[in-house]
N, CA, C and O atoms as a printed pandas DataFrame, in Angstrom:
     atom_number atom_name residue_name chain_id  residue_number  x_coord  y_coord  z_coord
0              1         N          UNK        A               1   20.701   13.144   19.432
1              2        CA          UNK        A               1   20.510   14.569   19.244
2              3         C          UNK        A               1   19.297   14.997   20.059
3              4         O          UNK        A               1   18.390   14.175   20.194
4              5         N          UNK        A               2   19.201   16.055   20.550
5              6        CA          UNK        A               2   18.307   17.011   21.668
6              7         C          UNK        A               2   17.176   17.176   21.164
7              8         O          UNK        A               2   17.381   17.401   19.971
8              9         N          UNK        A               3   16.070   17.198   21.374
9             10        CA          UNK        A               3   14.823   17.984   20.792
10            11         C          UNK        A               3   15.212   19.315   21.213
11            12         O          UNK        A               3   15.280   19.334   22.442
12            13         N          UNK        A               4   15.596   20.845   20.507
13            14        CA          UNK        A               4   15.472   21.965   20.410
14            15         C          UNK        A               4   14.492   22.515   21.578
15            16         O          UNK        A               4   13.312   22.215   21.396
16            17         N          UNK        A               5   14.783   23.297   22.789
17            18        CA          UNK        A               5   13.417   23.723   23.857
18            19         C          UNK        A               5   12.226   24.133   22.978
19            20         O          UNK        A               5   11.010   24.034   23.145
20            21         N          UNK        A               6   13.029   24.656   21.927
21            22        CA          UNK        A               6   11.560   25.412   20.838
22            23         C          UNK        A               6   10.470   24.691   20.397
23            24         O          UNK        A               6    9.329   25.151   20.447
24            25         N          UNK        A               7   10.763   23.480   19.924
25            26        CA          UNK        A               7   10.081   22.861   19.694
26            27         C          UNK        A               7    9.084   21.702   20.610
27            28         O          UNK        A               7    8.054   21.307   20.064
28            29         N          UNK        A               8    9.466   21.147   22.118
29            30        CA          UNK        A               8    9.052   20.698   22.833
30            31         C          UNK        A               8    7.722   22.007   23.379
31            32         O          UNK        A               8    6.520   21.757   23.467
32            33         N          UNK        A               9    8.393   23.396   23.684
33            34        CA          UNK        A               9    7.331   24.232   23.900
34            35         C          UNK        A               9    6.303   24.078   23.012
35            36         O          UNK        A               9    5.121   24.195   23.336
36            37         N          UNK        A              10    6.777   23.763   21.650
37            38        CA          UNK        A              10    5.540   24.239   20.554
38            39         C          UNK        A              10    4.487   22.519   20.590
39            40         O          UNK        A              10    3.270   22.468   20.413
40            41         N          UNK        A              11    5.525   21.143   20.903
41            42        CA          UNK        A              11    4.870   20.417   21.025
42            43         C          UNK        A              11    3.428   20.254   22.462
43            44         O          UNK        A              11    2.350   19.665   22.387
44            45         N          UNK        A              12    3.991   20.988   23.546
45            46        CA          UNK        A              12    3.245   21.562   24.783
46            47         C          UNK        A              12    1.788   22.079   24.449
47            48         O          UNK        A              12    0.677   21.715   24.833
48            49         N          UNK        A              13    2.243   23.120   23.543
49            50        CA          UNK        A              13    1.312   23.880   23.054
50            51         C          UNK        A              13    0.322   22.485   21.934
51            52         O          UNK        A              13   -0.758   22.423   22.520
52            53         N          UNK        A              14    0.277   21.822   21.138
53            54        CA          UNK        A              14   -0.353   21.246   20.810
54            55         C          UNK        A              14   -0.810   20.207   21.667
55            56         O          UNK        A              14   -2.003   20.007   21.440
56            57         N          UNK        A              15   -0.472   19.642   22.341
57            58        CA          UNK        A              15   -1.213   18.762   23.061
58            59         C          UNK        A              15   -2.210   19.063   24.330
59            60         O          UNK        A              15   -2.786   18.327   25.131
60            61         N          UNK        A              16   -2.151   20.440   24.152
61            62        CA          UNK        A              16   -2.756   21.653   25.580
62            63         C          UNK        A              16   -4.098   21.612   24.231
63            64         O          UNK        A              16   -5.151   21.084   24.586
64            65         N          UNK        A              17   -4.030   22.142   22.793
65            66        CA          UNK        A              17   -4.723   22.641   22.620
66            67         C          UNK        A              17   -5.993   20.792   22.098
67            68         O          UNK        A              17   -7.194   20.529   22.020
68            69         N          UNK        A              18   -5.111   20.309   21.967
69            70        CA          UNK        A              18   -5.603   19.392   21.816
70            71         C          UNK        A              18   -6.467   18.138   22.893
71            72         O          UNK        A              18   -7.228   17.196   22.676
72            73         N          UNK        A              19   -5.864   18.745   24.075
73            74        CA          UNK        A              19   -6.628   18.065   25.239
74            75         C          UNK        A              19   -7.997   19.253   25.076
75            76         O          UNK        A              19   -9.133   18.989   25.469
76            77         N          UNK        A              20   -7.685   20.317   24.548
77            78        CA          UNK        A              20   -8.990   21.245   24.986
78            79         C          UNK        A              20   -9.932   21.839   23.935
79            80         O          UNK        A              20  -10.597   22.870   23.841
80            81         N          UNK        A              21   -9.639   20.427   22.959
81            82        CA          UNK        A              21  -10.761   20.171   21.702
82            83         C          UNK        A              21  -10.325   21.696   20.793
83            84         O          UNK        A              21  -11.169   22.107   19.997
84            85         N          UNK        A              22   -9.390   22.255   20.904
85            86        CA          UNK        A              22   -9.023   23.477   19.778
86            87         C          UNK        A              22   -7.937   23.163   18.756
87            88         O          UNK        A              22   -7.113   23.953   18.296
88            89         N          UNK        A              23   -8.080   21.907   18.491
89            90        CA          UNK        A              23   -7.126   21.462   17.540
90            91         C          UNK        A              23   -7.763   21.333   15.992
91            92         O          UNK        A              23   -8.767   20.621   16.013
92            93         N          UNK        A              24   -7.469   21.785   14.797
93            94        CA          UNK        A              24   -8.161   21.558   13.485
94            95         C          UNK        A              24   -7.179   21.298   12.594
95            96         O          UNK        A              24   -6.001   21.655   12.597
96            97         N          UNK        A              25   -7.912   20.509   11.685
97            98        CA          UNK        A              25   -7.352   20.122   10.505
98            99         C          UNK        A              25   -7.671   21.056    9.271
99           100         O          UNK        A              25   -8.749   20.775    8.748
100          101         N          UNK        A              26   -7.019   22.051    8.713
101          102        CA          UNK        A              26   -7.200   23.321    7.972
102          103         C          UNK        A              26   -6.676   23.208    6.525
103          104         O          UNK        A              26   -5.517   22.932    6.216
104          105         N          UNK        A              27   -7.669   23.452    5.708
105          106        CA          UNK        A              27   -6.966   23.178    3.952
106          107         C          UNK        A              27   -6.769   24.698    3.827
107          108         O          UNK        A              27   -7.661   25.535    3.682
108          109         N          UNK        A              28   -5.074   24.965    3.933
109          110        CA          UNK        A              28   -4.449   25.903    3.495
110          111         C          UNK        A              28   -3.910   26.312    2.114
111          112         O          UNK        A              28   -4.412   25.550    1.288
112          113         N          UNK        A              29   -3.051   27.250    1.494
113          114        CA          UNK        A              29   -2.080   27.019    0.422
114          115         C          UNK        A              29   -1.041   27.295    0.493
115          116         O          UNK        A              29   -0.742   28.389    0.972
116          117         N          UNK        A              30    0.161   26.196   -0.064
117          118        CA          UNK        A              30    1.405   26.284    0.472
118          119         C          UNK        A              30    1.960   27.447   -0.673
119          120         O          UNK        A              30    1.939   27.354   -1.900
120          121         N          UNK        A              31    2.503   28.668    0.257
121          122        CA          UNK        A              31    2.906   29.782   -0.571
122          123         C          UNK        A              31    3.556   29.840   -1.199
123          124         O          UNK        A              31    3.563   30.913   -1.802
124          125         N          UNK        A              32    5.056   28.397   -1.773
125          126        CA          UNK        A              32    5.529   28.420   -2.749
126          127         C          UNK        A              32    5.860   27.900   -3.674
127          128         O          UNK        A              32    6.807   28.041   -4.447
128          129         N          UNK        A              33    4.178   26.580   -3.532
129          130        CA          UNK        A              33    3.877   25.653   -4.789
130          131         C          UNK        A              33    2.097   26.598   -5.541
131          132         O          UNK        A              33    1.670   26.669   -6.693
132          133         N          UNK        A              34    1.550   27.135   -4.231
133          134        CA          UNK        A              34    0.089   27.038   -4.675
134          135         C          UNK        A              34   -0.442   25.976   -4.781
135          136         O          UNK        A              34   -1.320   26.007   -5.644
136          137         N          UNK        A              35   -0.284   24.696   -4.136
137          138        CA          UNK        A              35   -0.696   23.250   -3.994
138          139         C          UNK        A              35   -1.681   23.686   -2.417
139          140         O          UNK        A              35   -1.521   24.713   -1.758
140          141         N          UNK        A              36   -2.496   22.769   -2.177
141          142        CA          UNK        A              36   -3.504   23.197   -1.328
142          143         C          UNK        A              36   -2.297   21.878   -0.348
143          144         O          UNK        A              36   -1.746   20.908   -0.867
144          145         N          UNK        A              37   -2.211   22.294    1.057
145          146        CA          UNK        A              37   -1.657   21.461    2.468
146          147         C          UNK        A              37   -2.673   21.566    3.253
147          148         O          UNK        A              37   -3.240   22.622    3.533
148          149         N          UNK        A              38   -3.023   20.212    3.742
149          150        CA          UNK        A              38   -4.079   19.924    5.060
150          151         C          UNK        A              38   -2.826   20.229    6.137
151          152         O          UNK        A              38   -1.808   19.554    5.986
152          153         N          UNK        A              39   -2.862   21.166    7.156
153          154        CA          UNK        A              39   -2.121   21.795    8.336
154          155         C          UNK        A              39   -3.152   21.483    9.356
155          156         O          UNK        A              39   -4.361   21.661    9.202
156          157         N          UNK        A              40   -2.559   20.991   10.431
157          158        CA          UNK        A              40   -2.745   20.703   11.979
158          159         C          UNK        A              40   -2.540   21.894   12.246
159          160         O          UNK        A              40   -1.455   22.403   11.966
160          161         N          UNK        A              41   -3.781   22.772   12.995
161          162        CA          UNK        A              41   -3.494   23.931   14.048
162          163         C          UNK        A              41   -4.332   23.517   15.356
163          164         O          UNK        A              41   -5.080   22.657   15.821
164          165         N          UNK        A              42   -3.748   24.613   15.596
165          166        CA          UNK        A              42   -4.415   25.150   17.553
166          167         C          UNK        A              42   -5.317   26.367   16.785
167          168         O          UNK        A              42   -5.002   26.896   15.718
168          169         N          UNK        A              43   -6.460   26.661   17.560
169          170        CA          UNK        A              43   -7.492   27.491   17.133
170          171         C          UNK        A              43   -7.696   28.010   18.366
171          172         O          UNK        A              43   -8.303   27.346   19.206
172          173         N          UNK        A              44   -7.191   29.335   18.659
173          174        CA          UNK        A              44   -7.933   30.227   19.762
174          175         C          UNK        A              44   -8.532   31.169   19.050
175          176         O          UNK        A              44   -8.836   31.337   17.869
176          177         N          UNK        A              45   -8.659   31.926   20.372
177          178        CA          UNK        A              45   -9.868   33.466   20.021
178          179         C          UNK        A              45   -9.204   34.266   20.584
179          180         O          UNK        A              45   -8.873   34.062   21.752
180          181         N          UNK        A              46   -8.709   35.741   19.710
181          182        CA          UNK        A              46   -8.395   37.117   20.120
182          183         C          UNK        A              46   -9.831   37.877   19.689
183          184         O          UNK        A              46  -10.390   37.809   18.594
184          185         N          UNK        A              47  -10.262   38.624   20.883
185          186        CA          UNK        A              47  -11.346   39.343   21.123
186          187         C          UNK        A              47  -12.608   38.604   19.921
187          188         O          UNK        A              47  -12.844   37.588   20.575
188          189         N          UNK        A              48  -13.175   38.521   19.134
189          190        CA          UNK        A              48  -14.314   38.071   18.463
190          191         C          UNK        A              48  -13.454   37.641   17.187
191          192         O          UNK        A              48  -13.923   37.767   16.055
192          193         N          UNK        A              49  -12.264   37.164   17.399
193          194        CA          UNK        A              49  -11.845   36.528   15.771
194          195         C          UNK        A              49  -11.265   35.153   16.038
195          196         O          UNK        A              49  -10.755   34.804   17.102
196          197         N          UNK        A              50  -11.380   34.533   15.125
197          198        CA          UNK        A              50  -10.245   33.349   15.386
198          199         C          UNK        A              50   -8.844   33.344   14.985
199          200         O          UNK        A              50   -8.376   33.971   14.034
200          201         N          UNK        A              51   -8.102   32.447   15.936
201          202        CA          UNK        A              51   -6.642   32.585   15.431
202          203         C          UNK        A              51   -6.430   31.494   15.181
203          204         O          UNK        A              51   -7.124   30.612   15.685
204          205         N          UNK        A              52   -5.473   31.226   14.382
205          206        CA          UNK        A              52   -5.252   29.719   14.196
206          207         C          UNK        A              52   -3.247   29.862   14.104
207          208         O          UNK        A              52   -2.545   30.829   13.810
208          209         N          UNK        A              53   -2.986   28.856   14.384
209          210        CA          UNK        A              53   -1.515   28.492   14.868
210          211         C          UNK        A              53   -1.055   27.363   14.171
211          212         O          UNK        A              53   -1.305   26.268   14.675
212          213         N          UNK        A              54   -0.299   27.417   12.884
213          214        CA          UNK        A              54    0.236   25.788   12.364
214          215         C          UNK        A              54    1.093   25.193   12.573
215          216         O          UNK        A              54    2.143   25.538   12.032
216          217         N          UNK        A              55    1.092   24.165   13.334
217          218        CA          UNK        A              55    1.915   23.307   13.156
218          219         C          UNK        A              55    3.301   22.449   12.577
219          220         O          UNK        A              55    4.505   22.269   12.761
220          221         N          UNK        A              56    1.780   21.964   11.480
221          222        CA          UNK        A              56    2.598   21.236   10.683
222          223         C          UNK        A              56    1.351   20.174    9.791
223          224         O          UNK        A              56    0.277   19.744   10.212
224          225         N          UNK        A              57    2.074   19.976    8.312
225          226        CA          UNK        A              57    1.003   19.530    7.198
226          227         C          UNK        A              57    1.172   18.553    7.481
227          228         O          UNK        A              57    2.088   18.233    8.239
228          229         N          UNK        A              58    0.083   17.487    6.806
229          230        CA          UNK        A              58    0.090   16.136    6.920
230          231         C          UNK        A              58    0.813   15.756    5.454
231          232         O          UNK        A              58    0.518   16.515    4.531
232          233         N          UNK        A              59    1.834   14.530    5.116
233          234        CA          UNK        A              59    2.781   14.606    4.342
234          235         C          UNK        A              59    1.622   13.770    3.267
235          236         O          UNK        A              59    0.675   12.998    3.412
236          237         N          UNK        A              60    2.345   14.449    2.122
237          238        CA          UNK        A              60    1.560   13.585    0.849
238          239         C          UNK        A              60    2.376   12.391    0.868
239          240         O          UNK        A              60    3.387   12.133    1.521
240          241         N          UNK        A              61    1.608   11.591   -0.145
241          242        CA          UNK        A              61    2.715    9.934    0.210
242          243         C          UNK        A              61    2.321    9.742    0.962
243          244         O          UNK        A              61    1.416   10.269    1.608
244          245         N          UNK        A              62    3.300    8.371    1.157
245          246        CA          UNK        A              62    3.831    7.299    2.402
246          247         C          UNK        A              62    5.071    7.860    3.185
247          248         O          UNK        A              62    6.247    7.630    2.905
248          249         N          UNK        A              63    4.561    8.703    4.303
249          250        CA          UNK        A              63    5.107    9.361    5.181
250          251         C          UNK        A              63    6.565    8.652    5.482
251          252         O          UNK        A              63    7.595    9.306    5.639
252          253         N          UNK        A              64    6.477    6.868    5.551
253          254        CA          UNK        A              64    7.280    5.986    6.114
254          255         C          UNK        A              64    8.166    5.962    5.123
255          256         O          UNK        A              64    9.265    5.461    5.359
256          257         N          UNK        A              65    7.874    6.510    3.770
257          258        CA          UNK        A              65    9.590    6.684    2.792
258          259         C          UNK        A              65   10.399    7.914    2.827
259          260         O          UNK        A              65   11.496    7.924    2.269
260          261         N          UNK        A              66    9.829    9.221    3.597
261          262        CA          UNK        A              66   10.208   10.306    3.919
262          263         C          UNK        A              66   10.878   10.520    5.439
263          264         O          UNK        A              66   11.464   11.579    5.659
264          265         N          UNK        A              67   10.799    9.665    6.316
265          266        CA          UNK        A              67   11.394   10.163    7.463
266          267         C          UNK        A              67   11.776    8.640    8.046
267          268         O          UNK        A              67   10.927    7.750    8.088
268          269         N          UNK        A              68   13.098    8.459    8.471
269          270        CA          UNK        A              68   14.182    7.577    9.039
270          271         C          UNK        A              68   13.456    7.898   10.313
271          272         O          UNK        A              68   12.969    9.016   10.481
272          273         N          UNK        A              69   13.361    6.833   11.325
273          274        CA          UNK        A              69   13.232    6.804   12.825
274          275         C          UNK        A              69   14.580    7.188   13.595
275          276         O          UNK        A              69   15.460    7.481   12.786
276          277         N          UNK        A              70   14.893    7.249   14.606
277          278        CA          UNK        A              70   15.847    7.821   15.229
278          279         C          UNK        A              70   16.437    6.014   15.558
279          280         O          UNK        A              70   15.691    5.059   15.774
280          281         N          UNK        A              71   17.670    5.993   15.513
281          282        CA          UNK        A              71   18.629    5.074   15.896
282          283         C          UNK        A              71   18.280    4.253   17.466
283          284         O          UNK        A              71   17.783    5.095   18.214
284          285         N          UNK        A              72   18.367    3.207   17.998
285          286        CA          UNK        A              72   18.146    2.280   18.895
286          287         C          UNK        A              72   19.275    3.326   20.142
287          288         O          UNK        A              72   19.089    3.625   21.321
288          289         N          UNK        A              73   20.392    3.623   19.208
289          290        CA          UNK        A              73   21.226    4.660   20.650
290          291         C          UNK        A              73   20.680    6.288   21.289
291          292         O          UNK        A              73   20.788    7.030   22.266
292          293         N          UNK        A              74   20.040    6.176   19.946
293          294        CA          UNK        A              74   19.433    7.675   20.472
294          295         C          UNK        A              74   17.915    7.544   21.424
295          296         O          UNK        A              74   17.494    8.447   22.147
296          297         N          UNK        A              75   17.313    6.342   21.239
297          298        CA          UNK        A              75   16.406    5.946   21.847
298          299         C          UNK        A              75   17.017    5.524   23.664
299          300         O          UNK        A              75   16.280    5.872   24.586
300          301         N          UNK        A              76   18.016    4.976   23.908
301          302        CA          UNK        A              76   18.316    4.418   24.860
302          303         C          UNK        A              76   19.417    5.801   25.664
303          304         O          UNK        A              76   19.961    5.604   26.751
């Protein structure tokens, strides 16, 4: 299966912001537990404010019981 263009752009975008030290680790709240999520952003500046851009949270748990690797055919 394809990586989506959407998401390779958005991966672009993190590793741009991250070669250029504007990457943060941000204690947010997830809007439909009210549980606090540590989120990976990109942090720029519009005129004297900051913006911040998320990603994606870091998973509670053992990440490695939540997500299957991609198959040896999809690799090759």
């Amino acid at each position: 299966m394809a990586i989506p263009d959407a998401f390779r752009r958005n991966f672009s975008t993190l590793l741009r912001a991250a070669e250029s030290g504007d990457l943060a680790l941000v204690e947010c709240t997830d809007t439909q537990t009210g549980e606090p999520r540590y989120v990976i952003c990109a942090v720029g500046r519009e005129g004297g404010d900051y913006v911040i851009t998320p990603f994606g949270h870091l998973h509670d748990g053992n990440p490695f019981d939540a997500y299957r690797p991609p198959t040896d055919s999809v690799l090759h």
